[in-house]
C-alpha positions in Angstrom: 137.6 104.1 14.8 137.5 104.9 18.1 140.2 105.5 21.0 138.1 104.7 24.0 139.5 104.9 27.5 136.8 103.5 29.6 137.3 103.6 33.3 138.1 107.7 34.2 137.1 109.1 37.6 136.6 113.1 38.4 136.3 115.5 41.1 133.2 114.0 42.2 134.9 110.9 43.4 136.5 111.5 47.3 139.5 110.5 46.2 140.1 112.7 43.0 140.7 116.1 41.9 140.2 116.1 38.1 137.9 119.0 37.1 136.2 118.0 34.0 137.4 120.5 31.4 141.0 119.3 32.6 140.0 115.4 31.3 138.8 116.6 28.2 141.7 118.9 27.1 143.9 115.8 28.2 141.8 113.6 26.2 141.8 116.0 22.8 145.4 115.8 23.3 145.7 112.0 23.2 143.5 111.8 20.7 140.7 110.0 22.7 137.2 110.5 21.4 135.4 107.8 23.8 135.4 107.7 27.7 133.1 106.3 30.7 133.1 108.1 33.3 133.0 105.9 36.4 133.1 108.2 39.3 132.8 106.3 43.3 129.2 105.8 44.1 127.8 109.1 41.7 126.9 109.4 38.0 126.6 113.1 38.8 130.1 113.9 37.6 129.3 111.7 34.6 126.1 113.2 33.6 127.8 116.6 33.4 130.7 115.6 31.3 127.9 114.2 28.7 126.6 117.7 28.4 129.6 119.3 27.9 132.3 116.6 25.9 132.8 116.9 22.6 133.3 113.3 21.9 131.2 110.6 23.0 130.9 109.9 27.2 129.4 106.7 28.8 127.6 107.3 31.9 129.1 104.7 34.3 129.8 104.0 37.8 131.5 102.1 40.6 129.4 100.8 43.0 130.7 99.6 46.2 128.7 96.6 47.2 128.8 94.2 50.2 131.9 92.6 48.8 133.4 94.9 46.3 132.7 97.0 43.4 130.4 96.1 40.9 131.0 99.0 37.6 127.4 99.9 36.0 127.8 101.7 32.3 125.3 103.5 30.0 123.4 104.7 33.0 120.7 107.7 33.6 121.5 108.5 37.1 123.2 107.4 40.3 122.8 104.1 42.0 122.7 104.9 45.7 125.0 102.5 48.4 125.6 104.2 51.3 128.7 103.0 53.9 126.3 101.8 56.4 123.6 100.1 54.6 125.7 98.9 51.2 123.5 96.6 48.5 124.2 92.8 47.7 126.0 92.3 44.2 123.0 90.7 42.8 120.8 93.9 43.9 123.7 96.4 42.1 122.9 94.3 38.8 119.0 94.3 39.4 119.4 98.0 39.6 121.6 98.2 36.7 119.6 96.5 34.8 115.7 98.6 35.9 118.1 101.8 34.2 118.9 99.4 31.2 122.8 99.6 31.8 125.2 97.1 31.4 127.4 95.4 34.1 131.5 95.1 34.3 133.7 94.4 36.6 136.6 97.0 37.2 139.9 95.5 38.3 139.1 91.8 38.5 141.1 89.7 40.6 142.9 92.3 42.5 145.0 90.5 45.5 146.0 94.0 47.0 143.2 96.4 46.3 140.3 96.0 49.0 137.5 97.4 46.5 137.9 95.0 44.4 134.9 92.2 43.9 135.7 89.1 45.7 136.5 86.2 43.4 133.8 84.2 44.3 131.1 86.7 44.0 132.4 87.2 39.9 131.6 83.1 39.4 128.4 83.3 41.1 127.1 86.5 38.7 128.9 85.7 35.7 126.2 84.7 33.6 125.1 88.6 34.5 128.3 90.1 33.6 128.2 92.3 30.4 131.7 92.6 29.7 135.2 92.7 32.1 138.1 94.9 32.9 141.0 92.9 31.5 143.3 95.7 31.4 143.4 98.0 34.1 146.6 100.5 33.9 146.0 100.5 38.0 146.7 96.9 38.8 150.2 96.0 39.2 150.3 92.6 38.6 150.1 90.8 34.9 149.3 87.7 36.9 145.7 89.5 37.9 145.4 90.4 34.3 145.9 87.1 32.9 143.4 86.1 35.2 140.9 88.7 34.1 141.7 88.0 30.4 140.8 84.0 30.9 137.9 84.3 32.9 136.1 86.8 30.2 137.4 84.0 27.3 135.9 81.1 29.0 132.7 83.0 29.4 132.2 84.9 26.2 132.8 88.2 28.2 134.0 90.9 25.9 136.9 92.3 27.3 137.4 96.2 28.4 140.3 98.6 29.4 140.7 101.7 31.0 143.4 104.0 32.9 141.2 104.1 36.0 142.9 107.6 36.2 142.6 109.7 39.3 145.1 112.3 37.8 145.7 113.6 34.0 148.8 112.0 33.6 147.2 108.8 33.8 144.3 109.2 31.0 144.8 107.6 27.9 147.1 104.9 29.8 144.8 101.8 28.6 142.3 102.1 25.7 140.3 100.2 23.3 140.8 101.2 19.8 137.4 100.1 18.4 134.5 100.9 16.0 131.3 103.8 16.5 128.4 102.8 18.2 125.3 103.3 19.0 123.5 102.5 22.0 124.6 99.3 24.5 123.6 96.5 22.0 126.4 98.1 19.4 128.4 98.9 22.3 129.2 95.4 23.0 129.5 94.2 19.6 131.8 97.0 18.9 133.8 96.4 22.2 134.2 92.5 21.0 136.1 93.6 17.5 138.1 96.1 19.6 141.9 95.8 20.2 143.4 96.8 23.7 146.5 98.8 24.5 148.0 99.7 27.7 150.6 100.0 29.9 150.9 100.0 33.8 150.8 103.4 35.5 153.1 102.3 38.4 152.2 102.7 42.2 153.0 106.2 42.7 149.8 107.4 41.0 148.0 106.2 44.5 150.1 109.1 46.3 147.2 111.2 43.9 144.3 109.2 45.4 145.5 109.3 48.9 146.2 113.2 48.8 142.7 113.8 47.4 141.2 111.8 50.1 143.0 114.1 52.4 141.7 116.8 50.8 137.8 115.8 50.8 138.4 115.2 54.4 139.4 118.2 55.2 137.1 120.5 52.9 134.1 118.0 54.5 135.4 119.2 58.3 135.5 123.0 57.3 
């Protein structure tokens, strides 16, 4: 079986710090042998950690669209949205799909986090949606979750979980203990049998998030 925590970011998102051989000692520790890496708007940290994990990485990423973040997994490189010229949901999950990935949405139903897709962008491309964030160890509110969980049962949806972790102490906070596979098809047949576990992080984990912003800001202006 697998221990699969599938929402992780690294230093190659502006608003984390993680160096990659830091996430895998954490994750040997925990005894996690699956991850996606989902850094903001790059697969580049993602493709590295493939080459160099000894357990089994998911290329993923979050991709801020016109109205929020749409999460594209099992990908073979970036999917480009810049600030000032961001793509529509519906062209995120036509690009998605030319890479043959798979679409989730990360944090559904957020009230308080501004990246998060807007409700009624998720009913209009829920027919396209591959599988759904149900636990998030970010979100603070079991309302949102509850939510998240209904939505992906009255769909069919298979339902996913990951930390979301900007810093170490977060990995391994939500997971999905759930069988091997191999390739998407398995993936989501594996992720439907799976059984979630997690627990909230609490809100002072942002304070990580925010001081790594700072950071990249700073490095960007020297």
């Amino acid at each position: 079986m697998l221990k699969a925590d599938l929402h992780i970011h690294t230093r190659y998102s502006m608003d984390c710090q993680m160096p990659l051989d830091k996430i895998i000692s954490r994750c040997q520790e925990l005894g996690i042998n699956c991850i996606a890496i989902a850094d903001h708007g790059t697969a580049e940290g993602a493709l590295k950690m493939q080459e160099i994990a000894p357990f089994n990485v998911i290329v993923a990423e979050e991709i801020l669209t016109t109205q929020g973040e749409i999460m594209g997994m099992f990908l073979k490189e970036t999917i480009k949205s810049e600030a000032n010229s961001r793509i529509t949901p519906q062209e995120a999950v036509k690009r998605i799909r030319e890479q043959g990935g798979l679409v989730n949405i990360p944090h559904p139903f957020e009230t308080i986090r501004g990246s998060a897709l807007k409700d009624k962008y998720i009913d209009e491309i829920a027919g396209d949606i591959d599988l759904m964030e149900v636990m998030n160890s970010r979100s603070p509110f079991p309302a949102n979750t509850d939510k998240a969980r209904d939505f992906a049962a009255k769909h069919g949806i298979p339902g996913s979980a990951g930390s979301d972790a900007h810093s170490v102490y977060e990995i391994g906070n939500a997971y999905v203990e759930m069988p091997d596979f191999n390739g998407n098809d398995e993936f989501l047949k594996a992720l439907a049998q799976g059984k979630i576990y997690g627990k909230r992080s609490g809100m002072f984990v942002h304070l990580f998030s925010s001081w790594a912003k700072v950071k990249t800001k700073f490095r960007k202006r020297g």
